[in-house]
C-alpha positions in Angstrom: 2.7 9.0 -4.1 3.0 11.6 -6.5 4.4 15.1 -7.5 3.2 18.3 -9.1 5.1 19.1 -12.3 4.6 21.5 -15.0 7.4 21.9 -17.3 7.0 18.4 -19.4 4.4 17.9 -22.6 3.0 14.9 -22.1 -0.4 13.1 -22.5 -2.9 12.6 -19.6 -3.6 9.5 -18.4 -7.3 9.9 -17.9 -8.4 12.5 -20.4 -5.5 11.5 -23.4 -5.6 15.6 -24.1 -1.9 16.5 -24.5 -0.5 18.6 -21.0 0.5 21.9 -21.6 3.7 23.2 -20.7 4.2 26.5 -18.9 5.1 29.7 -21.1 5.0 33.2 -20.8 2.3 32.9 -23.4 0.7 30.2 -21.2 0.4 31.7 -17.6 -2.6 29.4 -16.6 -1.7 26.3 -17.9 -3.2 23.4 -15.8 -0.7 21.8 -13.1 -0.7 18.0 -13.9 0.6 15.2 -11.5 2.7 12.2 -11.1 1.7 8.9 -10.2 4.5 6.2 -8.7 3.8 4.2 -11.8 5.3 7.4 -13.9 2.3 8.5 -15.4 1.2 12.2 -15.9 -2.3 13.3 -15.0 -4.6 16.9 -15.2 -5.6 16.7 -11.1 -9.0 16.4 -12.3 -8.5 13.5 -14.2 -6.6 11.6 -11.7 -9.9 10.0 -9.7 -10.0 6.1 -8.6 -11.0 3.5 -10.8 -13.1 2.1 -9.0 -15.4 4.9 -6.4 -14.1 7.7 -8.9 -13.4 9.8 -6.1 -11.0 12.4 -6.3 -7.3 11.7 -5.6 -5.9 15.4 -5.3 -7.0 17.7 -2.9 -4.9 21.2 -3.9 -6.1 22.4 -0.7 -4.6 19.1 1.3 -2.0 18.1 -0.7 -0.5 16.2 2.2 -4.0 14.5 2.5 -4.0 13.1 -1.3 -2.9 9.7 -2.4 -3.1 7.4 -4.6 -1.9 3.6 -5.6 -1.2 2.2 -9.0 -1.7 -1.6 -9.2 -2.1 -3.0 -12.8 -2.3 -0.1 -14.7 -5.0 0.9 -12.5 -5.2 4.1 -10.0 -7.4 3.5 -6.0 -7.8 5.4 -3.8 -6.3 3.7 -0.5 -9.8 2.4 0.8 -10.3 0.5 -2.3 -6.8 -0.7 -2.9 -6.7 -2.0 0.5 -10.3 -3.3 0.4 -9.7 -5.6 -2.5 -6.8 -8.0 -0.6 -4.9 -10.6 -2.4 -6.4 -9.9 -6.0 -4.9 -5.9 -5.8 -2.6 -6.0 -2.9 0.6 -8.1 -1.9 -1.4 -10.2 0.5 1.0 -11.4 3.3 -0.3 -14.7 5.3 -0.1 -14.6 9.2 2.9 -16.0 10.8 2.2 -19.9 11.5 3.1 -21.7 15.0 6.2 -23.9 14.7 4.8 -25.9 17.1 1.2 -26.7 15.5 1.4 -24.9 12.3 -1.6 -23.0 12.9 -1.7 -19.1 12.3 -0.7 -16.8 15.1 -3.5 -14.2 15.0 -3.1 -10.5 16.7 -3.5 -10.9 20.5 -2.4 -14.3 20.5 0.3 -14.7 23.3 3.6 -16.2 22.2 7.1 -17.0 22.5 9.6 -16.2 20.0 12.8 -18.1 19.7 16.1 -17.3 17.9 14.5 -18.7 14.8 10.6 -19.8 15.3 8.1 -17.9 16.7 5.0 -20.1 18.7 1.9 -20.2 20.7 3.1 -20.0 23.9 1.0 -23.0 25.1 2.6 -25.0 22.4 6.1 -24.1 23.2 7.3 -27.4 25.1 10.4 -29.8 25.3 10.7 -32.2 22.1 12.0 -34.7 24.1 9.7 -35.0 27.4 6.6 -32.4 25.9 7.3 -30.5 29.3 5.8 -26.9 28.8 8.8 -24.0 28.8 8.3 -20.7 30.2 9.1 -17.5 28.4 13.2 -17.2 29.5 13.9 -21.0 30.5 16.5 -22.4 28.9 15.9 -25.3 26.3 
């Protein structure tokens, strides 16, 4: 989601103070962060917009992340939590059959092109049910 970078003068996103860059003059300049969206933050200023809890952990740096949605930085929990108005919200697969959804745990039977319930997969024709591996 993001990487550590030091060597570019830049503005933080969250404070607006201008980031250092590393010198021999400098030795303990602040390392600043990417996010996706190209921004440059202090790692203290990089906290979710909406909890404000901290994104980067420099002692779990696999651990930290962060997503950018309108200009905006979440952590994960609170990007997620706020489906469709944040996230790319994605609508179950329907039934060809009945055009209802096909919800997790639902049993069906995929064909070359449609997926269905499998107690509304059946012969157009006659309305015979089909078993999974008949032909049709």
């Amino acid at each position: 989601m993001f990487t550590i970078n030091t060597s570019i003068e830049r503005k933080c996103s969250g404070c607006k103070k201008i980031l250092e860059t590393s010198s021999e003059e400098n030795k303990s300049c602040p390392e600043y962060l990417h996010t996706n969206d190209g921004r440059a933050w202090h790692a203290d200023c990089l906290v979710c917009s909406w909890c404000k809890c901290p994104l980067y952990d420099n002692k779990n740096v696999v651990s930290s992340k962060c997503y950018t949605r309108g200009g905006r930085v979440y952590c994960p929990r609170d990007y997620f939590r706020f489906s469709p108005t944040l996230c790319e919200f994605k609508l179950p697969p329907k039934c060809m059959s009945c055009q209802h959804p096909i919800r997790p745990g639902d049993k069906v039977i995929h064909s070359p092109l449609h997926t269905f319930h499998s107690h509304c997969f059946s012969c157009d024709v006659c309305g015979k049910d089909l078993l999974p591996g008949q032909p049709y």
